[in-house]
C-alpha positions as CSV (number, residue, x, y, z in Angstrom):
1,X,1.8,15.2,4.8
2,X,2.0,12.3,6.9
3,X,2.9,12.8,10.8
4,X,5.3,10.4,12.3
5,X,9.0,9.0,13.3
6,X,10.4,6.7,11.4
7,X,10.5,3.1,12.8
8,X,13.7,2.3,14.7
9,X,13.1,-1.5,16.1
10,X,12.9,-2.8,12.4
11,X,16.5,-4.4,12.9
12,X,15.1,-5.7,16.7
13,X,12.2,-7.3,15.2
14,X,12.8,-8.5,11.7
15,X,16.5,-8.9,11.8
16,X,16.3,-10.5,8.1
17,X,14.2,-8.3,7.2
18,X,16.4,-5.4,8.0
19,X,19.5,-7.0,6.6
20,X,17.6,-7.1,3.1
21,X,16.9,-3.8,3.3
22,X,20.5,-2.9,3.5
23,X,21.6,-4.8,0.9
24,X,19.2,-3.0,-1.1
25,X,20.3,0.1,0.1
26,X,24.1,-0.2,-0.6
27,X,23.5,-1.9,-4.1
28,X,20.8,0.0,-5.6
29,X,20.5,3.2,-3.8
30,X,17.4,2.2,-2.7
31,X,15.8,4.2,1.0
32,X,12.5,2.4,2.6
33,X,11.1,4.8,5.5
34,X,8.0,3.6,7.8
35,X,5.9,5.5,9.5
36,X,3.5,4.7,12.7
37,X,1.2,7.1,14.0
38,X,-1.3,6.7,16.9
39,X,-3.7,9.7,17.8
40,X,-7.4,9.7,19.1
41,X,-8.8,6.5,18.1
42,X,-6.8,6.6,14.9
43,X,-3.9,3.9,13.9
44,X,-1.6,4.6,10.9
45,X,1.0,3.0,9.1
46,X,3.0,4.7,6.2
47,X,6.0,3.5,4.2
48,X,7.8,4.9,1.5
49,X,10.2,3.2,-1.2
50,X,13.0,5.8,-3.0
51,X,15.5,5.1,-5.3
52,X,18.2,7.6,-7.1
53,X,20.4,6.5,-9.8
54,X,23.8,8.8,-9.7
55,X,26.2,9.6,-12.7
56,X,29.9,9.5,-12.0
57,X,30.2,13.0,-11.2
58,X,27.1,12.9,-8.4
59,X,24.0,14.6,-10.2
60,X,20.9,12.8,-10.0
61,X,20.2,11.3,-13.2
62,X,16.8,9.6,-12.6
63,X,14.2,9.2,-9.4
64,X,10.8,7.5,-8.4
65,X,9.3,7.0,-5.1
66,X,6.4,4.7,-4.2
67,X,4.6,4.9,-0.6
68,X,2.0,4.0,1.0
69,X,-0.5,4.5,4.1
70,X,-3.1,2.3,6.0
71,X,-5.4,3.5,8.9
72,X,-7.1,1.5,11.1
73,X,-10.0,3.1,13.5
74,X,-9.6,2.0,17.1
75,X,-12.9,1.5,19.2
């Protein structure tokens, strides 16, 4: 399992970026999630890409998550 908090200056940084990401969000149930991680000499990037698709009642009728991770060693 990947060790981290989830990136909260997205909407700071990439302001467009962030608006497409709630638009995908709100129209296709779609969650993105990134991770940073710094320890020792050791720099990590995560992200993870969910979507649910809901039947009128709420159950989950289908899933799929894709994600991610990158390290890059610090000297």
């Amino acid at each position: 399992m990947f060790l981290g908090s989830p990136l909260k200056c997205l909407r700071k940084q990439h302001s467009s970026l962030y608006m497409d990401v709630q638009c995908l969000k709100s129209l296709h149930n779609i969650e993105v999630t990134t991770y940073i991680n710094i320890s020792d000499s050791v720099f990590s990037i995560a992200g993870q890409v969910s979507q649910t698709t809901e039947v009128a009642d709420g159950e989950v009728s289908g899933a799929q998550s894709a994600s991610a991770m990158s390290s890059i060693i610090l000297r």
